[in-house]
N, C-alpha and C positions, 0 to 999 in steps of 0.2 A: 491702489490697494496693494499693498506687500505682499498678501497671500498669493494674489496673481502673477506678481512678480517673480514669487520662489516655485511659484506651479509651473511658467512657462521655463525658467533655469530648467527645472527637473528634465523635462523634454530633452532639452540642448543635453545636460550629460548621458542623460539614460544614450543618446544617440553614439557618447562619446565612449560609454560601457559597453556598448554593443558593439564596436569595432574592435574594441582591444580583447572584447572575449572571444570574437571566432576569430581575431586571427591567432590568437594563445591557442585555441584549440587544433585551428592548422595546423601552428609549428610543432606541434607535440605529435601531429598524427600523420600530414601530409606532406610537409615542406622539406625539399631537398636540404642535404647537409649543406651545400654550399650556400644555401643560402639563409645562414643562421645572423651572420655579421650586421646585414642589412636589416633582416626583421629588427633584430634587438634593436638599432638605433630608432627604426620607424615605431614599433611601439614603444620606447623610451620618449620620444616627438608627444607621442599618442597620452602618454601619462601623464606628463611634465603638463601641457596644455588643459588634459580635464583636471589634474590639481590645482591648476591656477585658475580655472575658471570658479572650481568648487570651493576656493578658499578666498573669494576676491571679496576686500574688506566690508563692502556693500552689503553682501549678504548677513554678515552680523547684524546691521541695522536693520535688512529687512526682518531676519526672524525677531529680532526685539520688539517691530513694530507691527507684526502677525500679533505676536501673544497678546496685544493689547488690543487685539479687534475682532468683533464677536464673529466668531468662527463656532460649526457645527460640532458634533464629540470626533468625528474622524479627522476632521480639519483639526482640532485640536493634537490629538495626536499625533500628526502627521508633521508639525513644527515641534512637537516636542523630540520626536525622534531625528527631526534634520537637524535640532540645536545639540544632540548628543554627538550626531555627523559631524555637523560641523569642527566643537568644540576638538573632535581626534586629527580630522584632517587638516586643521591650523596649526597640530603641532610639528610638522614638519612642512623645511622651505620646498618648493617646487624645486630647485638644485639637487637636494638632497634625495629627492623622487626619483629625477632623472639620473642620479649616480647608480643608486641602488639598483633601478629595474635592469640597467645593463650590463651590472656585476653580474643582479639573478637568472637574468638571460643566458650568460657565458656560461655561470658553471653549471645552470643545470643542460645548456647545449653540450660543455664537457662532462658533463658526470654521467650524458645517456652511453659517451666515444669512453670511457676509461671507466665505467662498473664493468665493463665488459671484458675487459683486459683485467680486471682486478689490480685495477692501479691506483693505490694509494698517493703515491708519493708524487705523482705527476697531477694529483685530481687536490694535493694536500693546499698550494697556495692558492686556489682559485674558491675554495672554503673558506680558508684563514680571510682573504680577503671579504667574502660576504656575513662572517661572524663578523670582523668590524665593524660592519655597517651594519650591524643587527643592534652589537653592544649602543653603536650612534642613537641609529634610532630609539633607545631602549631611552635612552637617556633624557631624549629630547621629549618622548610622551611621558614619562616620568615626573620632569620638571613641571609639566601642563597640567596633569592628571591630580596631580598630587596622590601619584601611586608608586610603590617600588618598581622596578625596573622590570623584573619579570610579569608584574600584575598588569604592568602600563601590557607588555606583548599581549598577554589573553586577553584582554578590553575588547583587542582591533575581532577577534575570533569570537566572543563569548561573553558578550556584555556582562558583569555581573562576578566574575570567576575572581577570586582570590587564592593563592598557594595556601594561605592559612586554613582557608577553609578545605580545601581538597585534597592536601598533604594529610590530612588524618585519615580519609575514607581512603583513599591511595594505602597508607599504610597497615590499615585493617585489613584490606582486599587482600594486600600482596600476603600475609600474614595467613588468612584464610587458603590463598590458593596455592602456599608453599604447601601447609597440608592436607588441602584436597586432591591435590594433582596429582600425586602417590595413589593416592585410593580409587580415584577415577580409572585409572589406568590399571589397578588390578580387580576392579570390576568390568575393564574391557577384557581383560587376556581371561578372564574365565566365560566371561559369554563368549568369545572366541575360541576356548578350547569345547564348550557346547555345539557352536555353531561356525565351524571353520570360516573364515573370509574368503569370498568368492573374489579372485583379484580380476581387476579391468581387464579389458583384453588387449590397451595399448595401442587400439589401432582405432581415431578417432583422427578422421580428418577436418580440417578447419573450417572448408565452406560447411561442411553437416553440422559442425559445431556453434559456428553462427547461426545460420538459421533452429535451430533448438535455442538457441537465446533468443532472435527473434520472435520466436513463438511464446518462450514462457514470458518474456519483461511486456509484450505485447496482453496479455492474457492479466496479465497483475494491474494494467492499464497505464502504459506504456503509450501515450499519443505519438506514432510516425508521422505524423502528418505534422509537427512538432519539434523532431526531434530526430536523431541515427544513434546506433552504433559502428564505432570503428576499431583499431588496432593501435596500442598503444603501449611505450617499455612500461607506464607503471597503467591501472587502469585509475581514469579518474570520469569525473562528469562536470561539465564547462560549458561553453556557450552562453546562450539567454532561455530564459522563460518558453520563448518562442519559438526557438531553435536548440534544444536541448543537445549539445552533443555529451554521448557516454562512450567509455571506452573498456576493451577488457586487454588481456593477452592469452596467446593459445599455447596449450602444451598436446600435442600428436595423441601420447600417452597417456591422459586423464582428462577427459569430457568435466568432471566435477571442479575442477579450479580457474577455470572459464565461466562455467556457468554460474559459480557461486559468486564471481566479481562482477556479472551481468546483473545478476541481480540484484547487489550491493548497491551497484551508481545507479540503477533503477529507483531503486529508495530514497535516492539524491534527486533523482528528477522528477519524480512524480510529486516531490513539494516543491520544486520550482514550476512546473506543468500548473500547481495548483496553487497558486498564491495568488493573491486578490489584483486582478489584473485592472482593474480603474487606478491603482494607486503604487504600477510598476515604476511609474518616474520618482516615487519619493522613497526615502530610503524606510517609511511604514509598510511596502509592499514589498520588502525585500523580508529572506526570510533571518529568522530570527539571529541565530547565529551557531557555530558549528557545533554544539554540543546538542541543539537542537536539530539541526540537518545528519548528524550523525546517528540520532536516533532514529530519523524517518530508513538510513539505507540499512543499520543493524537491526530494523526490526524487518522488513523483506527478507534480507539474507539468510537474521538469524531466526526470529519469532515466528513467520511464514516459510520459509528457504531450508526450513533443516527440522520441522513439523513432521512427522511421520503422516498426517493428514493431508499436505499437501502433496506426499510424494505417492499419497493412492490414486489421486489425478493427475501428477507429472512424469509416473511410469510409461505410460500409453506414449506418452508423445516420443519421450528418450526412443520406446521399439521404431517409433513410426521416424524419427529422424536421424537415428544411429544404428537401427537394426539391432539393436541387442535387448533381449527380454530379460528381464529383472523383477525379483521379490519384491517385497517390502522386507523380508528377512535379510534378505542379501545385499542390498543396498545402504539400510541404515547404518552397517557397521565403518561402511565407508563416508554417508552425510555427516554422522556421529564421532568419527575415528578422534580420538586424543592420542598428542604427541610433541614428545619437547622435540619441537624444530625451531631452528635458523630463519626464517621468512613472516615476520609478523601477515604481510596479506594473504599467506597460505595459513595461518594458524589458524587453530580449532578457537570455540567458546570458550573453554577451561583456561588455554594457555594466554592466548592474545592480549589480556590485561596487561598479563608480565612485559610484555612487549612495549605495551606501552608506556606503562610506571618505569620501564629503565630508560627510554626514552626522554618523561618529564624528568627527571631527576637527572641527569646528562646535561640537557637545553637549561635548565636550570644555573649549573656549575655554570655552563660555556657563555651564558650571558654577566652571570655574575663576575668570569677573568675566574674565578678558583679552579678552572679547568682549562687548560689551551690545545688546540684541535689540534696540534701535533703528537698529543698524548691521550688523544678521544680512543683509538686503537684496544690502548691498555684499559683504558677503565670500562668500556662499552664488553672487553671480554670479559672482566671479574664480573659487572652487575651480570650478562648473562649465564658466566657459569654457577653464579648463587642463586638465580632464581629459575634457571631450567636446566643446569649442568650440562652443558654445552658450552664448546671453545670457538671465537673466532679469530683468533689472533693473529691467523697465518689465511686468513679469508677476508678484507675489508669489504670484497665485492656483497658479502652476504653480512657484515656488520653493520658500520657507520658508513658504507658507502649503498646501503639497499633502498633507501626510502630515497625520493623526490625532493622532503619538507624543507630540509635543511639547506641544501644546495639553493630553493628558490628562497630563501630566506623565510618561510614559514615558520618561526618559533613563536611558541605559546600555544599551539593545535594539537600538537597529541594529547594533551589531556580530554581534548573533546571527546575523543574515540571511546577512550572507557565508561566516562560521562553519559555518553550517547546508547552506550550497552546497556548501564543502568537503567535511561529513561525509557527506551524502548521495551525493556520488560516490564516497570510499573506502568506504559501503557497497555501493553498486551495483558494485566492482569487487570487494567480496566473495564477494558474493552470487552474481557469474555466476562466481568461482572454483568457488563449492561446486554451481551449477546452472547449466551450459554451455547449456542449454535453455533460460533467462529470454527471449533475443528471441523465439525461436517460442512458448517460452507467451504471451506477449503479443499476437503474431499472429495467435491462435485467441481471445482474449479472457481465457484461463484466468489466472488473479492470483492462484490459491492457493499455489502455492511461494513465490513473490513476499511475498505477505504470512503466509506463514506463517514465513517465516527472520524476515521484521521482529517477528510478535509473540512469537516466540524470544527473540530478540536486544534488541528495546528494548523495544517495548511492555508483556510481563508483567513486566518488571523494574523499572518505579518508578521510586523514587526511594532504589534500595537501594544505587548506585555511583556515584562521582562522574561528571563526563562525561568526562572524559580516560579514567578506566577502563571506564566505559559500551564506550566507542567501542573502545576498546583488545579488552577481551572479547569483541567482536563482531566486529571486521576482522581479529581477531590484529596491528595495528598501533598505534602514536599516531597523531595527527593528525599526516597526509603530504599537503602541499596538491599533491603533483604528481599526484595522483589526479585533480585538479580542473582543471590546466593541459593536462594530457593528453588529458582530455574534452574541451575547449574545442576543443584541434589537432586529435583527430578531427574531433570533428563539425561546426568551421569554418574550420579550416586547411587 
């Protein structure tokens, strides 16, 4: 039986997924410098061999010969989504695998050793070179796809995503938030000149500050038993299902930009924690794709994470693990603060789109060749001094050398983010449709309605609907980005 055939596969790779994720998560968190050269070739070994296993021409015959044999509704599904696998990972050779992973290996091993130096020009061919093998790849899923070249990248992210379609909502956003962002911020500086800003006291040491993450991602339902947090240059969440690792970074001076990235890759793991574990070897239990996983960590962060209700239950803890007692008056101004800054993962709700939309629109150029990454510099400072009037021209460290994406070869992801903001507010205006009682369960600490609509609704479901119908089955609507402009007018207009 074929179905048997591709059941017992699943096995053999899920085993082969599960070595390259912790040890990707070592190297990012644990692994000495010197020993970067060797990881990259052993998981390069590591990749080269699960692509070849997952693209071995056999398995085309077997899913052919699944579809024609009476299988349950999940079994059905479950070859529909490995022949969508399939179909992406056959368009590139195993060769091409193994090239790529140890390009992306080098420069995001150098781009951790030169963001730091603010070194452009030493970090500039080891980019140049992974945009190559970006534009390859673009090409090669392209020709397969029968998609353009930037649509073939978001495939591999976001089943479903087109620039046609998202280039408009993008364009309307940015448009909206060029003039909202003026008004937001002089409805801050007059509640501020009401209510003066109580500043941090700067003096937040890191073991207290861990454990206050501890406590809250543990409380939001966070399985340890599961999963850790660790220390990490950028914060991400990796691993498996099973073993969740999340990661944040610490600043001495501000308790709040820790704790808000704890609870971001929190949101990332608690739908991998919940996804339908009978069906973790096929790529139906995997979850849907980043615009959907972006929604689960923006809606912690931001829907629960930045709630005035949660922070009537997350005061107590802050006195009891950092000693210092706080309002609800004196605190929001700092959960709430708008501000054009430099650092998309320190940005506020207001700003953080812009961050992203200069980002697609950049990856865009740079896959297309109308842009070449030795001129990323110049054009990465114009979009951001037009959409938040700030310069980085004389700073790469905090431009095009701040994010991770790129350096690992990630293009076609940042659009999820903003994607993700939106769908997490039209679920959060679902959610308090069907439980009118979300703020005050949150004010008590209680998050089991909370998370039990979301492992209803997204989490035990997979990768069995696309995301448009994902969202659609859940909110009872499409994606409605006023769900997301409305938020914003609440909560800073």
């Amino acid at each position: 039986m074929s179905f048997q055939k591709l059941d017992e596969l699943g096995h053999k790779l899920e085993a082969l997924e599960h070595a390259l994720a912790i040890l990707g998560a070592d190297e990012a968190t644990h692994m000495a410098v010197g020993g970067g050269e060797k990881r990259a070739e052993a998981m390069s070994s590591l990749a080269g061999m699960l692509h070849r296993q997952a693209t071995a021409p056999e398995i085309g015959d077997w899913i052919s010969a699944a579809e024609a044999e009476p299988l349950g509704e999940e079994q059905q599904a479950a070859v529909r989504e490995l022949r969508r696998q399939y179909t992406n990972l056959t368009c590139l050779p195993a060769e091409f695998v193994e090239r790529q992973t140890v390009a992306r290996m080098r420069s995001e091993q150098l781009w951790r050793d030169l963001r730091a130096k603010n070194d452009w020009a030493g970090f500039l061919p080891a980019l140049e070179g992974v945009v190559t093998l970006v534009r390859e790849e673009a090409a090669l899923r392209a020709d397969a796809l029968r998609l353009a070249p930037y649509d073939a990248l978001m495939e591999q992210y976001d089943p479903g995503n087109r620039a046609a379609d998202i280039t408009p909502v993008f364009t309307e956003l940015k448009a909206f938030l060029k003039d909202f962002l003026p008004h937001a911020l002089a409805v801050q500086d007059a509640r501020l000149a009401r209510h003066p800003l109580k500043p941090l006291s700067g003096s937040y040491a890191v073991d207290r500050q861990r454990e206050l993450g501890l406590a809250m991602m543990t409380a939001v339902g966070f399985d340890l038993t599961h999963g850790s947090l660790s220390v990490s240059h950028h914060p991400f969440c990796g691993g498996v299902p099973t073993d969740v690792r999340i990661t944040t970074r610490y600043k001495t001076s501000d308790f709040l930009s820790a704790l808000m990235g704890v609870l971001h890759e929190t949101g990332h793991a608690l739908y991998e924690q919940n996804l339908p574990k009978a069906w973790s070897h096929w790529p139906l239990g995997k979850a849907r794709g980043m615009a959907v996983h972006e929604s689960q960590s923006l809606f912690v962060e931001k829907q629960i994470g930045r709630n005035p209700a949660f922070w009537r239950w997350a005061l107590p803890l802050v006195e009891k693990h950092l000693g210092e007692a706080w309002s609800l008056d004196d605190i929001l101004p700092h959960v709430h603060h708008v501000e054009r800054g430099l650092i998309r993962v320190d940005a506020d709700e207001v700003t953080y789109p812009l961050h992203v939309i200069l980002r697609y629109e950049l990856e865009q150029e740079l896959v297309s060749g109308r842009l070449e990454v030795a001129d990323l510099p110049e054009a990465w400072d114009a979009k951001m001094h037009d959409y938040l009037g700030l310069s980085t021209i004389d700073n790469p460290a905090d431009g095009p050398m701040q994010d991770v994406h790129w350096p690992g070869a990630a293009f076609g992801y940042f659009p999820s983010y903003t994607l993700g903001a939106m769908m997490a507010a039209q679920q959060w205006a679902a959610l308090t449709r069907e439980h009118p009682s979300a703020d005050e369960d949150l004010a008590k600490g209680d998050f089991s309605a909370v998370n039990g609509w979301r492992r209803d609704r997204i989490w035990s479901q997979g990768s069995r609907w696309s995301t448009p119908d994902l969202l659609e089955r859940a909110t009872g609507e499409k994606l409605n980005a006023a769900h997301f402009t409305d938020h914003l007018r609440r909560r800073y207009g």
